[in-house]
C-alpha positions, 0 to 999 in steps of 0.5 A: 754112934749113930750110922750115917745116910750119906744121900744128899749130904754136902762135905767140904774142909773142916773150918769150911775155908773159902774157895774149899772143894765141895762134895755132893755125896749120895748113897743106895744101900752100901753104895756111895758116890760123889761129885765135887769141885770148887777152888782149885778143883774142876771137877771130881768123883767117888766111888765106892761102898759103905760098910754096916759102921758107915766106913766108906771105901772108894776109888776117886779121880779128879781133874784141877783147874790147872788141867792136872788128874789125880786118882786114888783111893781112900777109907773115910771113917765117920764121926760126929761132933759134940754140936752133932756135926758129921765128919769124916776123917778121910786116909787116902792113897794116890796113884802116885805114891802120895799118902795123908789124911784130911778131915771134911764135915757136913756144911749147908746145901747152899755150899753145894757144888754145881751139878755135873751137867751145868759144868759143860759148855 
């Protein structure tokens, strides 16, 4: 399989649904962090590492448009599809206890979600 680069790549649900949080991923080295919103999200980030088989490993926060933060941490294991799409099963685990597994895939630039400084105001 080949190792993923995840600088500048746009993630959202697979089936890409309609007001999906969105992520904006970037990468230096090993490190990875993100930037996402959308839907019922305002904003959120990750941040963490990659390993040599392209696994991520990070720490996330986010803040719902209903004013509720939720934090945790998650492994995102990469994985192409037959049409040469990148996924990424993501297995998470919130600071509340909650526990699951989503699926995300790459999705064109123009889903891309806001940049961060256009979110003030």
């Amino acid at each position: 399989m080949e190792v993923p680069n995840y600088d500048g790549r746009i993630f959202r649900p697979v089936g890409n649904p309609p007001d999906a949080p969105t992520g904006r991923y970037h990468q230096n080295g090993k490190l990875i962090w993100a930037e996402f919103g959308g839907g019922r999200l305002y904003f959120g980030r990750l941040v963490g590492t990659c390993d040599d088989a392209g696994t991520i490993t990070a720490t996330y926060c986010q803040l719902a448009t209903d004013g509720t933060a939720t934090a945790g941490k998650l492994t995102s294991i990469p994985s192409w599809t037959a049409d040469g799409t990148l996924t990424l099963t993501e297995h998470y685990h919130r600071l509340d206890g909650a526990t699951g597994t989503s699926i995300i895939e790459e999705v064109h630039p123009s889903l891309a979600p806001p940049p961060p400084d256009s979110l003030s105001g």
